[in-house]
Steps between C-alpha positions, in 0.01 A plus 500: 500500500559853414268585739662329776877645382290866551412418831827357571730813414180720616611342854845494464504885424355572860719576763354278713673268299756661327708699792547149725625337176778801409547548910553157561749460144714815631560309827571151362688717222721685789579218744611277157780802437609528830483154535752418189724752603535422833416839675442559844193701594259318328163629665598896412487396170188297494307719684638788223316262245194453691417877559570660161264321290241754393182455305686637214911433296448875518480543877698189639807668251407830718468309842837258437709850384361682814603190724861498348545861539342557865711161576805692395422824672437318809803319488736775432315674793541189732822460413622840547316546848658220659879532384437862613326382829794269545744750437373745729441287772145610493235274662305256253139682523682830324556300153121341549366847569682711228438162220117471604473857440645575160344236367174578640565834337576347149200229512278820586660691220565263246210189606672268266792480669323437828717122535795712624336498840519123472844488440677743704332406797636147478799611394526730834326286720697172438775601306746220543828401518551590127253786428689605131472089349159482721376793285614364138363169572154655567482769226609160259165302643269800484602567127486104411145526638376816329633403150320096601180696556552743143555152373221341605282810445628483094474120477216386724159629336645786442237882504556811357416800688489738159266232346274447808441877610362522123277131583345692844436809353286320203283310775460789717374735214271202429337474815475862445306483181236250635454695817414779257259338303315312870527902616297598182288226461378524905458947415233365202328215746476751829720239660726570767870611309798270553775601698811485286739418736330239584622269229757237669681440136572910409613522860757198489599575109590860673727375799650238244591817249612718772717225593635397194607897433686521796674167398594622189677792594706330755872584525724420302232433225438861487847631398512235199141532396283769623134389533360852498226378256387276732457746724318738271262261416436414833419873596291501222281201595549655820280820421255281364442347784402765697250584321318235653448717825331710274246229355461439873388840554256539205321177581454616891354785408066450530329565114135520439322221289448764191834610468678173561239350228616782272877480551522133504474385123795817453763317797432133330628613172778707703567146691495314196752751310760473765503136542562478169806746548577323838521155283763657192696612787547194761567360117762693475636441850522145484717512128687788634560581119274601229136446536190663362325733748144668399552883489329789727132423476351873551158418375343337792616685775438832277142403480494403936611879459157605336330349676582583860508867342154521392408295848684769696288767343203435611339706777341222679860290615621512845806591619551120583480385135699793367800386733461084417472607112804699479676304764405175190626725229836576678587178640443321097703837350801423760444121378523505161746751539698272657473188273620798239761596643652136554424417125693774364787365785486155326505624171805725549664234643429232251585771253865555658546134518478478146847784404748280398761496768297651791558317829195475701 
């Protein structure tokens, strides 16, 4: 039975699943308002509904705020343009022209507020008999619809952005570790080196985080709680990431049977000592709070040090080997320096989190 619950809220939790469930409560949710209180233009405000769910509360609260406000701005543009139009006896296609073309210009400047377009070019295109009540009635259904689809966002299996950039960055620096360990393990065997971008799951756990920032930070989210420690530990996992170009580097590079056989037992215990760093840390991720992280682990790469020194003295290496040795010693320096550098990120955070009365 618990098993099956798992699997059940394991499924519920993907959007497969999840966003027709919230999209399809924010309409139902919409059209019952509008419904009860009688109000005419009933579609404007379930289509509001239906396109400001976002995989996120986070960014439908952004979306819905930046549908209100580019509703209003298009409005008051629409509005203005044709009493103006009207009262200058100017032909219809003036209003259009000059209403299409600030609001391009805001949409471009401000892409939030890109539903302005929408509005003032219905408003100026078919502005009616009474463009003023016209106007109301349609900023009331576009705001019933963007607070249905908050609504349905909070109520309906309801996701975190904050929480879930933390979740992806976890798996992603997971897939990272084992990719490690396969890259050191195929060095010691002669085997051809995996490519690490090659893993589907860091790849997707990437998108999803980069995602999930953006969504956290939305407007008007950001003046109420800043996420800017979201973002830092984004970059952060960020730089870590690219070291992977490196690792692709250092395992294209050809390496004679002698040296590889002598470098190999050095990058296993390397491989080993950062997966064990890379596991304290996507720890650490997924309680965003305390957690127990391994410290810097000098030793082993220290001793990969010695021993592509004394392999680098000798008279008889080529120039081929001399490049794939220190291109091996640089790439694991820049990785480890890496995982480092986002340990003593997590631990200065976790360590602000605990002042009394700091807001995070």
């Amino acid at each position: 039975m618990k098993e099956q619950a798992a699997a059940c809220r394991a499924t519920l939790a993907l959007d497969d699943v999840r966003l027709p469930l919230q999209t399809a409560a924010a309409v139902l949710l919409a059209y019952a308002c509008m419904k009860w209180q009688d109000l005419p233009d009933i579609a404007w405000g379930a289509f509001s509904a239906l396109f400001v769910v976002r995989a996120s509360v986070e960014g439908t609260i952004g979306e819905a705020t930046g549908r209100i406000l580019g509703a209003l701005i298009g409005i008051a543009l629409g509005v203005s343009l044709v009493l103006l139009t009207n009262f200058a006896q100017l032909a219809p296609g003036w209003g259009i022209a000059c209403g299409v073309g600030l609001a391009g210009y805001v949409s471009i400047r401000w892409p939030m507020l890109s539903y302005s377009l929408v509005t003032v070019t219905i408003l100026t295109v078919t502005p009616g008999d009474d463009i003023v009540a016209g106007a109301i009635q349609k900023t009331i259904a576009i705001a019933i619809g963007s607070a249905s689809g908050i609504v349905a966002a909070a109520a309906v299996l309801p996701l975190s952005a904050h929480r879930n950039v933390c979740v992806n960055l976890a798996a992603s620096v997971d897939a990272y570790g084992d990719l490690l360990a396969q890259w050191a393990t195929a060095f010691g065997r002669g085997g051809r080196r995996p490519r690490l971008y090659s893993k589907a799951t860091m790849e997707q756990a990437r998108r999803r985080a980069r995602d999930m920032s953006s969504q956290a930070h939305t407007f008007p989210l950001d003046l109420l709680y800043r996420h800017t420690l979201v973002y830092q530990l984004h970059d952060r996992v960020e730089r870590l990431w690219r070291t992977a170009a490196l690792m692709e580097r250092a395992g294209s590079l050809p390496l004679s049977e002698p040296v590889r056989e002598q470098l190999a037992p050095a990058l296993e215990k390397v491989a080993a000592a950062a997966g064990s760093q890379i596991d304290g840390l996507a720890q650490a991720l997924r309680q965003d709070g305390p957690a127990t992280m391994p410290g810097r682990q000098r030793a082993p790469l220290q001793r990969l040090d010695e021993i592509i020194d004394a392999t680098a003295q000798r008279q008889t290496l080529d120039a081929a080997d001399r490049e794939a040795i220190e291109v091996i010693r640089w790439a694991w320096w820049e990785v480890c320096g890496e995982l480092n550098s986002l340990a003593d990120h997590l631990n200065s955070l976790h360590a602000r989190a605990r002042r009394p009365g700091k807001n995070q």
